[in-house]
Each structure stands twice: as C-alpha cells, then as structure tokens.
MARLOKE-552798 format. One record per atom (N, C-alpha, C): residue in one letter; x, y, z negated. Coordinates in steps of 0.1 Angstrom, whole numbers, padded with zeros to 4 digits, always signed. Each point is the difference from the previous one (the first is absolute). Last residue first. Example, Ala and Ser with C-alpha at 12.3 -4.5 7.8 and 13.67 -1.06 7.14 Angstrom:
<tises>
s+0128-0022-0071 s+0009+0011+0000 s-0008+0011-0008 a+0003-0057+0001 a-0009+0012+0000 a+0009+0012+0000 
</tises>
This chain:
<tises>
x+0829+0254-0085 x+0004-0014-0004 x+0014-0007-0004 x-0028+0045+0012 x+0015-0011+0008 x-0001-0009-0007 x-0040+0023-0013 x+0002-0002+0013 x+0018-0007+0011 x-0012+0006-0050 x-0006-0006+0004 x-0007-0006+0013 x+0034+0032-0023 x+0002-0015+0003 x-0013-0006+0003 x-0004+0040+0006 x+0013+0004+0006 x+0001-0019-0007 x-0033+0022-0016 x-0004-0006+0014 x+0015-0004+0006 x+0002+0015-0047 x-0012-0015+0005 x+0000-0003+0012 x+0020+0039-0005 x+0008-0010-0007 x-0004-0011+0004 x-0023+0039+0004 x+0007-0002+0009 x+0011-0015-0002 x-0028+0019-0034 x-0010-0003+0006 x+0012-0006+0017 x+0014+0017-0041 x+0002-0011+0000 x-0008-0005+0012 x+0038+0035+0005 x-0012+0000-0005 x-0003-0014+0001 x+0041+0010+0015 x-0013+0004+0007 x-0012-0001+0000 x+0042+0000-0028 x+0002+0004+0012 x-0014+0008+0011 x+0002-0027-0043 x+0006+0011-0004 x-0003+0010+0013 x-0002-0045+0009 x-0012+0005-0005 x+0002+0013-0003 x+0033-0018+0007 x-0008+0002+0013 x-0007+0002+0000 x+0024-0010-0040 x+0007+0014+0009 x-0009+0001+0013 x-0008-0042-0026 x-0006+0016-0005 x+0006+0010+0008 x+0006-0044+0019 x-0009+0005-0001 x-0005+0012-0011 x+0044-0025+0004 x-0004+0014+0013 x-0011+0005-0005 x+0012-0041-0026 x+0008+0015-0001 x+0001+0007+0014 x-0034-0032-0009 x+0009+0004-0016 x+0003+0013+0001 x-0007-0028+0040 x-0012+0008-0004 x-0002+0010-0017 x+0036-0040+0019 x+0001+0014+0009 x-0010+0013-0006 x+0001-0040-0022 x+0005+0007-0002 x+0007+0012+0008 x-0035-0031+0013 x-0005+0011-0016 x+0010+0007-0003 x+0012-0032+0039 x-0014+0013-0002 x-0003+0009-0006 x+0030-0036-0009 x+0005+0011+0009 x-0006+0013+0005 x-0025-0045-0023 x+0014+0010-0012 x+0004+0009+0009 x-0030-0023+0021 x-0004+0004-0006 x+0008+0012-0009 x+0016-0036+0027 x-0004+0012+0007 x-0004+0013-0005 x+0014-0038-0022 x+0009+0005+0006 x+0000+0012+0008 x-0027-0034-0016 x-0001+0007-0010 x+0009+0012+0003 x-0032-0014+0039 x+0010-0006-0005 x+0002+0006-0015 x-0030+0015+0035 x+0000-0007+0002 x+0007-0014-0004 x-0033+0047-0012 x+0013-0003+0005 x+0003-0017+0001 x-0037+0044+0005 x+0002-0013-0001 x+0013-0002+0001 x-0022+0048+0013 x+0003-0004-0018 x+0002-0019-0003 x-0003+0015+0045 x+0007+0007-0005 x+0001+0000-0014 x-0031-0018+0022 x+0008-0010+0001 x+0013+0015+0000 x-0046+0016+0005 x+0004-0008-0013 x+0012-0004+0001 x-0006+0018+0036 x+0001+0014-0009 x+0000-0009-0015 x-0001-0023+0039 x+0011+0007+0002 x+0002+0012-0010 x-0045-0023+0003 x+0010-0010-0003 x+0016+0008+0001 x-0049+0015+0019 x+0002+0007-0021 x+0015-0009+0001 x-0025-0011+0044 x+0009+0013-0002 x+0009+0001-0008 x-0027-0046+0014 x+0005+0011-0012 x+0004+0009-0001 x-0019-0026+0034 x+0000+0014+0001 x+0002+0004-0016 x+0010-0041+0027 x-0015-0001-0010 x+0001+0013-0005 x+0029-0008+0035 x-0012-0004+0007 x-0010-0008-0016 x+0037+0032+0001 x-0004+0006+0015 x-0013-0011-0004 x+0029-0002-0041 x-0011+0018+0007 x-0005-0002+0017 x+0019-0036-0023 x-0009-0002-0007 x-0009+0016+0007 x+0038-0012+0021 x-0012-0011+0003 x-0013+0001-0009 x+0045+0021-0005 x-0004+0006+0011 x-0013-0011+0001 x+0010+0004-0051 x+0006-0008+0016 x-0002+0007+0010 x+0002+0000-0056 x-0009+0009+0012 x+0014-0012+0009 x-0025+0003-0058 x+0014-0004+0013 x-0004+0000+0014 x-0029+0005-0045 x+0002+0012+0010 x+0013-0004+0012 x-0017-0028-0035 x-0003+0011-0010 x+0003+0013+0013 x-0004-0049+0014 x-0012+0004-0016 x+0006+0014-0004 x+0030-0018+0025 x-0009+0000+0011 x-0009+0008-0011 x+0031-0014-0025 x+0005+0011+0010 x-0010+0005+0008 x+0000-0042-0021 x-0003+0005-0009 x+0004+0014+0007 x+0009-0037+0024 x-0017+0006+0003 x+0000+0007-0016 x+0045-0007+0015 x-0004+0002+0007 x-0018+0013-0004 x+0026-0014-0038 x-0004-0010+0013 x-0002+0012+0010 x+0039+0014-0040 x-0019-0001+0000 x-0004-0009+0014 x+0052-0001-0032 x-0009+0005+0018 x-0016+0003-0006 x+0044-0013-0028 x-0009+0008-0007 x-0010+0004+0011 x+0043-0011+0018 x-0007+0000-0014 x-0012+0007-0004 x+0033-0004+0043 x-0017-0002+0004 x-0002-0008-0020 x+0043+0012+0016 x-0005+0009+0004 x-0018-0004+0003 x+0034-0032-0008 x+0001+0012-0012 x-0013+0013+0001 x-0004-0053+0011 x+0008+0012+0006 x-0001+0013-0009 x-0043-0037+0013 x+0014-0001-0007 x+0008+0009+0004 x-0057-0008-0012 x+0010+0007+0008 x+0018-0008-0003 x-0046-0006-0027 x-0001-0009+0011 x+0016+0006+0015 x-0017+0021-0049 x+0011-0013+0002 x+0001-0007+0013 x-0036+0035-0004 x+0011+0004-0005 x+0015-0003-0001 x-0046-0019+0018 x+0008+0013+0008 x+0015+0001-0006 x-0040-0017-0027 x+0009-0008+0008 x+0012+0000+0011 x-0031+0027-0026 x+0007+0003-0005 x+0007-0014+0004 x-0032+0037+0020 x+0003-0012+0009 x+0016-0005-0013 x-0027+0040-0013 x-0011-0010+0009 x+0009-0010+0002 x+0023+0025-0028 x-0009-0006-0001 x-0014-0008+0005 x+0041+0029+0016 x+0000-0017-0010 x-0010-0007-0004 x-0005+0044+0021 x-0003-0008+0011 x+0010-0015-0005 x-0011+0035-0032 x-0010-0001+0005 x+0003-0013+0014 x+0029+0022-0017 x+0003-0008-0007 x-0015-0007+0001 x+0014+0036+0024 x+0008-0010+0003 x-0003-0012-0010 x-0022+0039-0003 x-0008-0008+0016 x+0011-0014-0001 x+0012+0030-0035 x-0017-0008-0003 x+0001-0003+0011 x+0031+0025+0007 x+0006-0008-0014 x-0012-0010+0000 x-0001+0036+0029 x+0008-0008+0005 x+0003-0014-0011 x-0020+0040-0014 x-0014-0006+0006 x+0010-0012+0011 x+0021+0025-0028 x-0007-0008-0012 x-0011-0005+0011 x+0031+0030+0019 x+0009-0012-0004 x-0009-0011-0010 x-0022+0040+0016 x+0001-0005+0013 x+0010-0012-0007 x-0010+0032-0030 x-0009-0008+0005 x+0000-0007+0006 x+0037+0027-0006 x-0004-0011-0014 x-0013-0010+0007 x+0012+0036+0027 x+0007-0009+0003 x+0003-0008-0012 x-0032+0036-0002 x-0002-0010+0010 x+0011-0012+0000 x-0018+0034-0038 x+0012-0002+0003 x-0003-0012+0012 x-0028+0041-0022 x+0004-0013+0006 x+0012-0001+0004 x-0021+0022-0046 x+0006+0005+0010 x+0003-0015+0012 x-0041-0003-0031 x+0011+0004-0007 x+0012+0002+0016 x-0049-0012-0007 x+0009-0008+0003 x+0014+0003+0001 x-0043+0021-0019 x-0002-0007+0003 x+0013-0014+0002 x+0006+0044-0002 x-0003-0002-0014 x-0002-0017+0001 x+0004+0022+0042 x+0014-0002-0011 x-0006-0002-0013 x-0034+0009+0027 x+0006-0014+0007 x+0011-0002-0010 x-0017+0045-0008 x-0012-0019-0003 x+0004-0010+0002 x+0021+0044+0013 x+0001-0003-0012 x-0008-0012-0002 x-0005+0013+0045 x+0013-0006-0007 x+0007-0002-0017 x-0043+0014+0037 x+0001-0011-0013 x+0014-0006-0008 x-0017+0037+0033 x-0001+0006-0011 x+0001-0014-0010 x+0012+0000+0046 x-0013+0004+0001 x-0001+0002-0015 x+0039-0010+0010 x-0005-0015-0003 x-0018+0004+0002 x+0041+0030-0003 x-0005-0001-0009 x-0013-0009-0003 x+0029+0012+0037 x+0007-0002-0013 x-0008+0001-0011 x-0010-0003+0054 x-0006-0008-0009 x+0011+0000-0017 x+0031+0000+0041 x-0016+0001+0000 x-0007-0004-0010 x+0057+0020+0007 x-0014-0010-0005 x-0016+0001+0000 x+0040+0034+0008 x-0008-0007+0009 x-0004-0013+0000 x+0027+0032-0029 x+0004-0008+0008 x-0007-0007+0012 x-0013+0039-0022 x+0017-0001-0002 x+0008-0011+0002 x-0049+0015+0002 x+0005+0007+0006 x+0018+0000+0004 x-0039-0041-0008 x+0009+0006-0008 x+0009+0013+0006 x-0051-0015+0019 x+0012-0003+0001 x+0009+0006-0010 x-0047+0003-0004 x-0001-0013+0012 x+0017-0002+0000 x-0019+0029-0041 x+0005+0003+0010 x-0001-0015+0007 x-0021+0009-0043 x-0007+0000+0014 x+0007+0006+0016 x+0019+0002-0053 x-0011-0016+0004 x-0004-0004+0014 x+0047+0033-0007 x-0016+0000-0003 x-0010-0014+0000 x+0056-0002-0014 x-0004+0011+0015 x-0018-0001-0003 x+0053-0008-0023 x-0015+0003-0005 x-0008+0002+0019 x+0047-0032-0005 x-0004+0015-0001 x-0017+0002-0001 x+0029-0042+0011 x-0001+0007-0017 x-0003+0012-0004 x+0005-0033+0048 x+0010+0012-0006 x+0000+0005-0017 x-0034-0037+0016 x+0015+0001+0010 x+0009+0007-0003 x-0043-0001-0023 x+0007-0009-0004 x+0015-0002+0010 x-0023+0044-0020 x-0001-0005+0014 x+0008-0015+0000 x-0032+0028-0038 x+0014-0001+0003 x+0003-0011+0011 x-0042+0038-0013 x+0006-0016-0001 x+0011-0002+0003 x-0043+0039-0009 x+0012-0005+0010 x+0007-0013-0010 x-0051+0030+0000 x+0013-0002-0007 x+0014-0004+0009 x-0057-0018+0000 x+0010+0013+0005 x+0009+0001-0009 x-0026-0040+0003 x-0007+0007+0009 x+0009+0018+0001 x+0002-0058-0018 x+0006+0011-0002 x-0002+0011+0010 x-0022-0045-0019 x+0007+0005+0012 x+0002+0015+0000 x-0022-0025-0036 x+0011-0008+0004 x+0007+0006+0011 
</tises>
C-alpha cells in the first residue's frame, strides 16, 4: 500500500519529484509525497477539494443547528433573521464568547464557530463568497493552507 521508491507527482506544482524527498525541490511543499501514501489516500478519497468540503460541512452544521432548536426557526421577525438557529442551538455546536473562552476555557470555540452560521442570509453570502474565491485560493495556496486560512479568520 505505501509506496517505497520511484517518484510522484508533486500535488502543489505537478512536477515528478522522488518519494523520499522531505521538500518539493521546485516548489517547496513539505512532505509531496505524503511520506509515500499519496497514491492510497487519492484512490482512497479522490483529489481534495477543501473549499467543497468546508461549504458541505457549513451546510450540515447549519441545518444541523434547525434541527436541534426547530422552534427557533419561526420564533424570529424581520427579514433578516429567517430561517435563524437559537441562540442555544449555536452554543451546542461550538458558538464562542469572550466568557465562554476566558472563564469555562473553551479555547476549541473561535475555531468551531467559524463553520456556524447564523441566518439563511448569512449562510447564502458565505457559501457564495466561498463558491467563487475559494478554488482560486485554494488553487493559490494549496489546500492544506486554505483550511487554515478560513478557518483561522473567520
């Protein structure tokens, strides 16, 4: 299953470079060839596409957070609070406070509450920002950098 010599095609640049080089000589990606499991994984899970994932895992949490609190939903008025999730259906899946990190030391919450959204409104502007930037950035900066890059701004 793990591919022990030969060379591989560098998922950043597209250029052949050895199994057991630690860095892509031609672009400087670490690790191109995944420690020798990159053929496995892609077979496995076919080329990644992060900023699909990240819009399908925004898609489930959101609809995810209708369905815990599905009284939430109608209970709002105004245009701009359709389709809302509660408060405590938010809380339940990662929603962050300065209160919830300083004094019950959620840390993890600023990094979930990034994939949560808060409206249908929100949600739609989100994804459709994440539509059409997110491959070229990915494109841009690889997927691994991508992830962190929304996942840490928020």
């Amino acid at each position: 299953m793990r591919q022990t010599s030969g060379s591989v095609v560098c998922p950043e640049c597209g250029r052949l470079v050895e199994i057991d080089e630690t860095r892509c000589p031609f672009c400087g990606r670490w690790q191109p060839a995944m420690f020798g499991y990159s053929r496995a994984l892609q077979n496995v899970f076919g080329t990644l596409d992060v900023s699909n994932a990240i819009l399908w895992t925004c898609a489930i949490l959101y609809m995810l957070s209708l369905i815990l609190d599905p009284r939430a939903i109608l209970a709002r008025g105004g245009f701009m609070d359709i389709l809302s999730p509660s408060g405590e259906a938010l809380l339940q899946l990662g929603m962050t406070s300065r209160r919830l990190v300083n004094h019950y030391d959620l840390w993890w919450t600023p990094l979930s509450a990034t994939y949560l959204h808060g409206s249908l409104i929100h949600i739609f502007f989100n994804m459709m920002w994440l539509r059409m930037l997110g491959p070229s950035l990915q494109a841009m900066l690889g997927p691994g950098r991508f992830f962190l890059l929304y996942t840490i701004s928020g």
